[in-house]
Every structure is written in C-alpha cells, then in structure tokens.
C-alpha positions in Angstrom: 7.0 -63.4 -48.2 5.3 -60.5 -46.8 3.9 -60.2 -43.3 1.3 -58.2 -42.4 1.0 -56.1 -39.5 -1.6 -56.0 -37.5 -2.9 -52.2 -37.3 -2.6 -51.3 -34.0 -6.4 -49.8 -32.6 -6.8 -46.0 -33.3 -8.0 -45.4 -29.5 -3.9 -46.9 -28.9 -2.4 -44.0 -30.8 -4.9 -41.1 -29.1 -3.8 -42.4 -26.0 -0.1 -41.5 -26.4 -1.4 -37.9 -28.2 -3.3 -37.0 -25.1 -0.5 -37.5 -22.8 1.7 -35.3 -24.9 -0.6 -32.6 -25.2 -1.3 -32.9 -21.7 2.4 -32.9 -20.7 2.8 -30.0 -22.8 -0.3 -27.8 -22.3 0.0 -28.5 -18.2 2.9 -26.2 -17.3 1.5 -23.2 -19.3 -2.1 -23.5 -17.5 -0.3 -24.0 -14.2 1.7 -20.7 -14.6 -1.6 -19.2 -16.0 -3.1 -20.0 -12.2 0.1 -18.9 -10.1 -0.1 -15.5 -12.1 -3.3 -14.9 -11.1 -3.1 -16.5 -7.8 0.1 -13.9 -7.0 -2.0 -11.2 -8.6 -4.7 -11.2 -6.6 -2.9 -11.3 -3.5 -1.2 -7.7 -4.9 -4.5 -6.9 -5.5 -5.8 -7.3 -1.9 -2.5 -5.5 -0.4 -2.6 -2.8 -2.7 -6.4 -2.2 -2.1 -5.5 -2.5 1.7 -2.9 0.0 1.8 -5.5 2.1 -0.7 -8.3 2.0 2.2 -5.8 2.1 5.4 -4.2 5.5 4.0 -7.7 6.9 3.2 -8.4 6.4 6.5 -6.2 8.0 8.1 -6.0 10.9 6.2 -9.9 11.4 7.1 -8.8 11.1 11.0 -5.7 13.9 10.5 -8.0 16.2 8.5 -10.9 16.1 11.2 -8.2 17.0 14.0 -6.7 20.6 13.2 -4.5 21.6 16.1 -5.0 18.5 18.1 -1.6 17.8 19.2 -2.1 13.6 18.8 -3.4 14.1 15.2 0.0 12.1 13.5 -0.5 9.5 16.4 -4.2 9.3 15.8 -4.2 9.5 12.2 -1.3 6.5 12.3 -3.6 4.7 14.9 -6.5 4.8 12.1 -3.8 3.3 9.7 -2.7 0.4 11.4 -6.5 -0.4 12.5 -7.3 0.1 8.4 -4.4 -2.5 7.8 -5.1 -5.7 9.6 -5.6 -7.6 6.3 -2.1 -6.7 5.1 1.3 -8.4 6.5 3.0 -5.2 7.5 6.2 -7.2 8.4 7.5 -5.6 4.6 6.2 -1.9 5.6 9.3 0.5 4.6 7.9 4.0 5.2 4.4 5.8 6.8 4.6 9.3 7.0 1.8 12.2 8.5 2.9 14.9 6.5 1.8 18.5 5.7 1.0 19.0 1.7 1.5 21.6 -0.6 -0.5 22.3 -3.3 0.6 19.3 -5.3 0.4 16.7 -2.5 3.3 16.7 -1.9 5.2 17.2 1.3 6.1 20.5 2.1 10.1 20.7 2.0 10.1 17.6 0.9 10.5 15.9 -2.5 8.0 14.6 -5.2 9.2 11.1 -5.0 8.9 10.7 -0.8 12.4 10.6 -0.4 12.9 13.7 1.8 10.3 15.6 4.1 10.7 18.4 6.9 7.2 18.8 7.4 6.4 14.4 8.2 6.0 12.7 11.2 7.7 9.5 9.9 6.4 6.1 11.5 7.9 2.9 12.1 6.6 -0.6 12.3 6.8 -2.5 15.9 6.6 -6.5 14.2 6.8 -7.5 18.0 3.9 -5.8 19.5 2.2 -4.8 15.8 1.7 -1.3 15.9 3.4 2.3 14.6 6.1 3.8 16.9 6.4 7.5 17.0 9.4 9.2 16.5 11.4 10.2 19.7 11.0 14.1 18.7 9.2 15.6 16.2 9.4 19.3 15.4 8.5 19.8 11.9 5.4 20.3 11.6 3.5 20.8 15.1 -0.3 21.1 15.9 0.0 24.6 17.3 1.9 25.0 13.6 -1.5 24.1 11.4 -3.8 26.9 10.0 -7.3 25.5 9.4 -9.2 29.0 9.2 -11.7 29.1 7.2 -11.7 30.7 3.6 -8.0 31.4 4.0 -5.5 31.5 1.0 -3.1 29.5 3.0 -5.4 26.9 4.3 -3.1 23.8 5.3 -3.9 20.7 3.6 -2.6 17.2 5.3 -1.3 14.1 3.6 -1.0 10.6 4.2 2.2 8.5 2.7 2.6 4.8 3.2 5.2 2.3 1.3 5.0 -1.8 1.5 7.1 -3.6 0.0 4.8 -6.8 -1.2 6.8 -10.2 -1.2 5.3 -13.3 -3.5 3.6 -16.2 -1.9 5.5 -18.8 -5.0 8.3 -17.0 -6.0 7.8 -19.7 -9.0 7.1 -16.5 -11.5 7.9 -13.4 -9.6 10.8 -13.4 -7.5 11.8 -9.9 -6.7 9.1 -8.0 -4.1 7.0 -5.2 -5.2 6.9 -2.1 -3.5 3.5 -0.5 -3.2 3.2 3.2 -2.9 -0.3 5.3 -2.3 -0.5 8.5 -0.8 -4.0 10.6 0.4 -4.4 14.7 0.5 -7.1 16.3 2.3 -7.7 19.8 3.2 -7.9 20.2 6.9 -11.5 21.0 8.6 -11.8 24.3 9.2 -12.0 26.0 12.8 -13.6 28.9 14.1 -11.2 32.2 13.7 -12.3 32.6 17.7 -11.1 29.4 18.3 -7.2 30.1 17.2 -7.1 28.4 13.9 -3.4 29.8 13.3 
C-alpha cells in the first residue's frame, strides 16, 4: 500500500529559501557598509589635512621676513585641523621649496630637509611644539623681492597616519601625505626683501 504525503504548503519551502539567502547575502552587504563607512571617515581626514595645509601655507607666504612665520603658519594648521584626531600626526614641516616643491636640501619623498622647521604634536595640551633651535632657514634668510629670479617660494608638509574606526576590513593605518607650495608675497626692495 501506498501512502500519500501530504505536500507540504509552497509559502513552507520560501520560508527556509529566504533565510538562506538572507544568511548568505547579509555579511556581503554588511562589509559593503563598513567599507564605505571607513572610507568616508579617510575621506574627511584627508580633506582635513588637504584644507589645514592650504592654510597654512597662505599664512607663511603672506609673512616674508617675519621671524614667527613657521610658528604662525603651524598656528593656522592646527586651527585648520580641529576636525582631525591628530593623536596619529607623524611629521609637519615649514619648509623652503625649490622649484619642484620640494624642500630645499632635502629629498623628494620628505625624508630629509635642511631648510624645515619640523613640528611636533603636544596630545596633552593639543597644539605644535617648536623645535628648541632652528637655524635652517631663518626669516632674515627669505628673499621676497619682487620680479627676482631667485624669488623664494615656501611649502607646507604634513603626514597623518589615519587608524580605522572597525578594523573589521582594514587593519593596518593609512598614512596620509599632502603638501602646499606658494611663492612668497613680495616686499618692497626699500624695505630689505633679501
């Protein structure tokens, strides 16, 4: 004798389907919104470090000869910066460019540089610290006459190293690296711009 089975309802078997695809499909959507989640917040940092570099390579070039230009130009930094954890800052330099943007006696990766005042990062009180002594490149050093061949141009270098929120996708930081070139204002020839 045969028995027949009752056929289970079709709405039974799309039950279990759903919760398979939805086990499956779940994790890839969930990494799809931590990448972009982690991305954005690179985004934001780098366009912070971007705006905060700009910034104060506009004060440094505005101040030929000024002898607090590094310390105002670092000022205009840190005050461009307050949306970025600078906790993972690793270099800001004030330096004097060549032709390339590059620092002068220095080398085209930022590993080397006579001509920088080189920053560092109080965490405690949140601000740059000036080197002890700095003779590289001086104010009284800067030529900012007007229409001359060797016309200084100043730079801006600033290096973050940008640590992951998750660390469920990316687990080694990110080190962000932007540097800004501008020409420095020029001065009057009566007023000693060399």
């Amino acid at each position: 004798m045969y028995h027949l089975r009752r056929a289970r309802p079709l709405g039974d078997r799309s039950r279990g389907a759903a919760a398979v695809e939805a086990a499956l499909v779940l994790p890839v959507i969930l990494v799809i919104f931590f990448a972009i989640f982690e991305f954005g917040l690179l985004f934001k940092d780098w366009l912070g470090v971007v705006s905060a570099v700009r910034a104060g390579a506009r004060i440094a070039s505005a101040e030929p000869r000024v002898s607090t230009f590094a310390q105002d130009a670092a000022l205009q930094v840190q005050n461009g910066s307050t949306g970025i954890d600078m906790s993972g800052l690793q270099a800001m330099w004030v330096y004097q460019a060549d032709s390339n943007g590059n620092p002068v006696g220095g080398s085209s990766s930022f590993t080397s540089c006579t001509t920088c005042v080189k920053f560092t990062w109080d965490n405690v009180n949140k601000k740059f610290i000036l080197p002890a002594a700095y003779t590289g490149w001086t104010a009284l050093q800067q030529n900012a006459c007007p229409g001359d061949p060797a016309h200084d141009t100043i730079g801006i270098y600033m290096e973050l190293k940008h640590q992951w929120i998750t660390n469920a996708i990316f687990t080694s930081p990110i080190v962000l690296k932007e540097h800004t070139v501008m020409s420095l204002e020029p001065m009057p020839t009566t007023s000693g711009c060399k």
